[in-house]
C-alpha positions in Angstrom: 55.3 56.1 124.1 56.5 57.4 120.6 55.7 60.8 119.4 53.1 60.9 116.4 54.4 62.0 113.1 54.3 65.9 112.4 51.8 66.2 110.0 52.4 68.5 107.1 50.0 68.3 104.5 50.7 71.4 102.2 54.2 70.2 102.0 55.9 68.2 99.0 58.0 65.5 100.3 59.8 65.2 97.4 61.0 68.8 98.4 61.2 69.4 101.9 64.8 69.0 103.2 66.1 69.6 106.6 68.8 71.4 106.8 72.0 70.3 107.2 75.9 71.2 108.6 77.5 68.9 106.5 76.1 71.2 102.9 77.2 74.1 105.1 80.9 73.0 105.3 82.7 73.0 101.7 84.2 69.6 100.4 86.6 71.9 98.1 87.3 75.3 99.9 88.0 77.9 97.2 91.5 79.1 97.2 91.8 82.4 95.4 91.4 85.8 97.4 87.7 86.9 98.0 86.5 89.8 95.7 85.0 93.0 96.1 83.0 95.6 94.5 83.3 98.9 96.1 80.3 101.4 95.3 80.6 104.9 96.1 77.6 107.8 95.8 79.5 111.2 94.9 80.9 112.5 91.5 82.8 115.2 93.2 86.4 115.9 92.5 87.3 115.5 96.5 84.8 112.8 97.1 84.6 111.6 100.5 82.3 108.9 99.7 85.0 107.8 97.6 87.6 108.5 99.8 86.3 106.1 102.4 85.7 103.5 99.5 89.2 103.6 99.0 90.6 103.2 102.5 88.0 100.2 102.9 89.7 98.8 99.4 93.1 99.0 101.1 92.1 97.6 104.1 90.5 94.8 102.3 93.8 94.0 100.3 95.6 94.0 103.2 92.9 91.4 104.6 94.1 89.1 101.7 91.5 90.0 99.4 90.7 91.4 95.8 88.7 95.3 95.4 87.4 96.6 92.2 86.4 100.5 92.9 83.4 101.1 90.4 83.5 105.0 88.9 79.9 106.1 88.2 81.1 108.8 86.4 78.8 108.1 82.8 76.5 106.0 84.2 73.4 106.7 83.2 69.6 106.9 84.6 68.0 104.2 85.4 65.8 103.4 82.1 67.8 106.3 80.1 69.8 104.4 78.3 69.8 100.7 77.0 71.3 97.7 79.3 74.0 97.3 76.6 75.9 101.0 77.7 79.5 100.6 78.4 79.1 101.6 82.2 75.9 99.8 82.7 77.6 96.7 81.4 81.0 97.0 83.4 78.8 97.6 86.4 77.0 94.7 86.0 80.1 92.3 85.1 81.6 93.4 88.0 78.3 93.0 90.8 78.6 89.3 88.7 82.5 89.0 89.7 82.4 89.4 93.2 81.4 87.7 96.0 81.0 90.9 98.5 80.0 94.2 98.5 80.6 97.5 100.4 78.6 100.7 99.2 79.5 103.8 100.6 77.0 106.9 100.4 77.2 110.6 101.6 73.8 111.7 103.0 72.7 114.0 101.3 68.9 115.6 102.9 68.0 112.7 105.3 69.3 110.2 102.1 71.7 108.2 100.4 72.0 110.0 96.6 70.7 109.8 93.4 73.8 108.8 92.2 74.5 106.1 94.6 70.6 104.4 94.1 71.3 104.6 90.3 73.9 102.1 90.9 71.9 99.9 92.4 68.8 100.3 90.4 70.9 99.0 87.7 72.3 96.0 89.2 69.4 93.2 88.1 67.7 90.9 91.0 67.9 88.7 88.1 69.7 87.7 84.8 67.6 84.5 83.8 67.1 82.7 86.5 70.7 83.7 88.3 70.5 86.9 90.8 74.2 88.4 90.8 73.8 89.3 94.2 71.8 87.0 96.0 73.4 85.2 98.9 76.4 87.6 98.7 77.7 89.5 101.7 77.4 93.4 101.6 79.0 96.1 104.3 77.0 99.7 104.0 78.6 102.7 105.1 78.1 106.5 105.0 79.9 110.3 105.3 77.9 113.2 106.2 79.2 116.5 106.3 77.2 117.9 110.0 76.7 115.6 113.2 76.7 111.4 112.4 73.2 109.8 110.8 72.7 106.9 109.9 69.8 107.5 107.9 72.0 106.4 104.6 73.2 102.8 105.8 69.7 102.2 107.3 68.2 102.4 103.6 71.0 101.0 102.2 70.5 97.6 104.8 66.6 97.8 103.3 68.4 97.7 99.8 70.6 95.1 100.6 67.7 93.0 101.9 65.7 93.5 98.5 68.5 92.6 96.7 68.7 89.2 98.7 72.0 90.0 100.5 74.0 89.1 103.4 74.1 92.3 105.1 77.2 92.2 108.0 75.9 93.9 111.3 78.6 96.4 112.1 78.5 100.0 109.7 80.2 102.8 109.9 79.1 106.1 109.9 81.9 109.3 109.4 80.2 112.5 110.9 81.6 115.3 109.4 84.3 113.8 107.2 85.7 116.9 105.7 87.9 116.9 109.0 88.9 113.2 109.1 90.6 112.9 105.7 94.3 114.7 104.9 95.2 116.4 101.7 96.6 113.1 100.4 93.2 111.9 100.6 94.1 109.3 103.3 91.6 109.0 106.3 92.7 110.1 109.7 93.5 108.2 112.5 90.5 108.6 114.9 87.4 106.4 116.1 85.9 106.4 112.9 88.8 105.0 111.4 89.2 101.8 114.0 85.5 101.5 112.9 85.9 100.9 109.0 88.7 98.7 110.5 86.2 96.8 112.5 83.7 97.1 109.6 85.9 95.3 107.0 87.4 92.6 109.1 83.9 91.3 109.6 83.2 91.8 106.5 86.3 89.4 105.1 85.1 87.0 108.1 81.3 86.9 106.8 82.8 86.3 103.2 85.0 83.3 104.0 82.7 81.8 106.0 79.6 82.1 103.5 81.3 82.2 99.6 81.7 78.6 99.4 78.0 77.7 101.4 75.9 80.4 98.8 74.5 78.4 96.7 73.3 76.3 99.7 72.0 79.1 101.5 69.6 80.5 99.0 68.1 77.7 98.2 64.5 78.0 98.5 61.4 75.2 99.1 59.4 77.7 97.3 61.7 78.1 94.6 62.1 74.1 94.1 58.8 73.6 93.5 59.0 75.4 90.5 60.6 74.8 87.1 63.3 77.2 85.6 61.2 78.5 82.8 59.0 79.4 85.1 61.2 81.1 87.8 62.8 82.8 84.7 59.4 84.2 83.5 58.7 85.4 87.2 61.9 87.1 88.6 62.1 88.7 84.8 58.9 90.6 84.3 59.3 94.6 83.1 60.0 96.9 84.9 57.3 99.2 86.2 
């Protein structure tokens, strides 16, 4: 006896697809080296935030891929300045350019900082109808100066989410980092260190696999149903 039909009368045939293995597996792989944007949260001369960005960076080269190490240094407030600002621009040319992202906070009073949610504030969720980070992979880590937290990354995984990312699972989280860096700025050999190790190799894996499949993965049945004007007019509504 044959099964009856699944009935699904809110749903537009025309629209509904099931999804399939052979959109998830590329016909033309891409061939140059994934790219990164590295975020940081501290302006300080010795900043450990920055510190750890760096080691990811190098760690990520060595993986075979490309970094760019954002400076906030001039950035301005969110809403302080126009969109057309040099940093504001460079910022958002280079969340554009890549195709993962690792930020990198202190916590600073149970919180990632100001200066580290002012980069992300002025990263869009849309420009027209394109999101610069949607569908891309992100890594979130953290420094702390007393015991390890991980109040930082777990806000920054909210953020990610919000921002329609591919969060990776593993973080890392450097408990009073002061200690684990030497005076050439280079981190330590230690747990924490085999960690970012750990952190950016899955990172790199998350990339390959998904940078190619993105456009495929973020498509939306909701999203179909609607024209680009009008997906335009939605995801670009002012601010509040």
């Amino acid at each position: 006896m044959s099964e009856h039909p699944i009935s699904l009368p809110n749903i537009d045939a025309a629209l509904f697809t099931v999804p399939s293995i052979d959109r998830l597996l590329p016909t033309s792989p891409s061939t140059h080296p994934p790219r990164f944007l590295l975020l940081y949260g501290s302006l300080r001369e010795r900043s450990y935030s920055r510190l750890l960005s760096e080691e990811a960076a190098r760690l990520l080269q060595a993986m075979g891929g490309e970094t760019r190490l954002f400076d906030p240094t001039g950035l301005p407030l969110p809403d302080a300045a126009p969109e057309s600002h040099p940093k504001v621009a460079e910022l958002r040319e280079l969340a554009h350019w890549c195709e993962g992202m690792v930020w990198c906070s202190p916590e600073r009073h149970g919180a990632m900082t100001g200066i580290m949610k002012a980069q992300i504030d002025w990263i869009p969720l849309s420009l027209g109808a394109v999101r610069p980070t949607q569908g891309k992979t992100l890594a979130v880590m953290e420094v702390s100066g007393g015991s390890q937290s991980f109040n930082a990354v777990n806000q920054l995984r909210v953020l990610g989410r919000w921002m329609r990312m591919l969060t990776i699972p593993n973080q890392s989280s450097v408990a009073k980092a002061f200690l684990e860096f030497d005076e050439a700025g280079r981190m330590k050999p230690s747990a924490y260190y085999d960690r970012v190790v750990d952190v950016m190799e899955e990172l790199m894996k998350f990339t390959l696999l998904t940078r190619d499949a993105t456009s495929y993965l973020v498509d939306r049945y909701s999203e179909r149903k609607e024209s680009a004007d009008a997906l335009s007019q939605r995801v670009n509504q002012k601010s509040i």
